[in-house]
C-alpha positions in Angstrom: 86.3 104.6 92.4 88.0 104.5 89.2 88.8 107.6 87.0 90.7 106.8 83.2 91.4 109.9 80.8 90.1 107.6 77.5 87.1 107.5 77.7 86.6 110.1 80.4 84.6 108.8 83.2 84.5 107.9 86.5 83.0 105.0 87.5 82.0 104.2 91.2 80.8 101.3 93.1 77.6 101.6 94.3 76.7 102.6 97.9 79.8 105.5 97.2 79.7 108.5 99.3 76.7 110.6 97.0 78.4 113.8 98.6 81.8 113.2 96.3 79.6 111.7 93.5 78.0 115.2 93.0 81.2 117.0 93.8 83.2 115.4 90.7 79.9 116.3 88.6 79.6 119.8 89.8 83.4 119.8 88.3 82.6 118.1 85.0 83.2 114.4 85.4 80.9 112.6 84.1 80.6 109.6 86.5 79.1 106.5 86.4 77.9 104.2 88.8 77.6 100.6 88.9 78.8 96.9 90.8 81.9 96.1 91.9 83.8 94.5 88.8 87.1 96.1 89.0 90.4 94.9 90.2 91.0 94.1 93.8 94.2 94.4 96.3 96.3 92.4 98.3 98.5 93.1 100.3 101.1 91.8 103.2 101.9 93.7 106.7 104.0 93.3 109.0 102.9 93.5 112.6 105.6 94.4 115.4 103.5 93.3 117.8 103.9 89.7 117.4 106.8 89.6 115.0 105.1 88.2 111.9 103.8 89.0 108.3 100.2 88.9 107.7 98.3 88.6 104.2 95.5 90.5 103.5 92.5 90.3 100.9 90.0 92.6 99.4 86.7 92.0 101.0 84.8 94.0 98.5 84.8 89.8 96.8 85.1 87.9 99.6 88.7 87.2 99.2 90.9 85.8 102.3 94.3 85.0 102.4 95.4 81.0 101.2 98.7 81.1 102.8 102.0 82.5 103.0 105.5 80.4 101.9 
């Protein structure tokens, strides 16, 4: 989901929860909906379990972590 004030819109991904979709109308956003094209996160954590840092990828693209240095 992805909400900017210029212009105003929301734009989901498709297969978003309809429920919310038609909540944020019923309160005036006008929403769009459309693929996945927007930015993706990654991210590292740490696990106390074993003692290490692990990378993680976005799925939503089919991203997997390279390595870590």
């Amino acid at each position: 989901l992805h909400s900017q004030l210029l212009p105003q819109e929301v734009i989901a991904e498709s297969g978003f929860d309809p429920e919310i979709l038609q909540n944020l109308k019923s309160r005036g956003h006008n929403v769009t909906c459309g693929s996945f094209g927007g930015s993706v996160i990654q991210g590292i954590e740490w696990r106390d379990e074993v003692n290490e840092y692990w990378a993680n990828c976005d799925i939503r693209k089919g991203g997997v972590p390279d390595g870590l240095s």
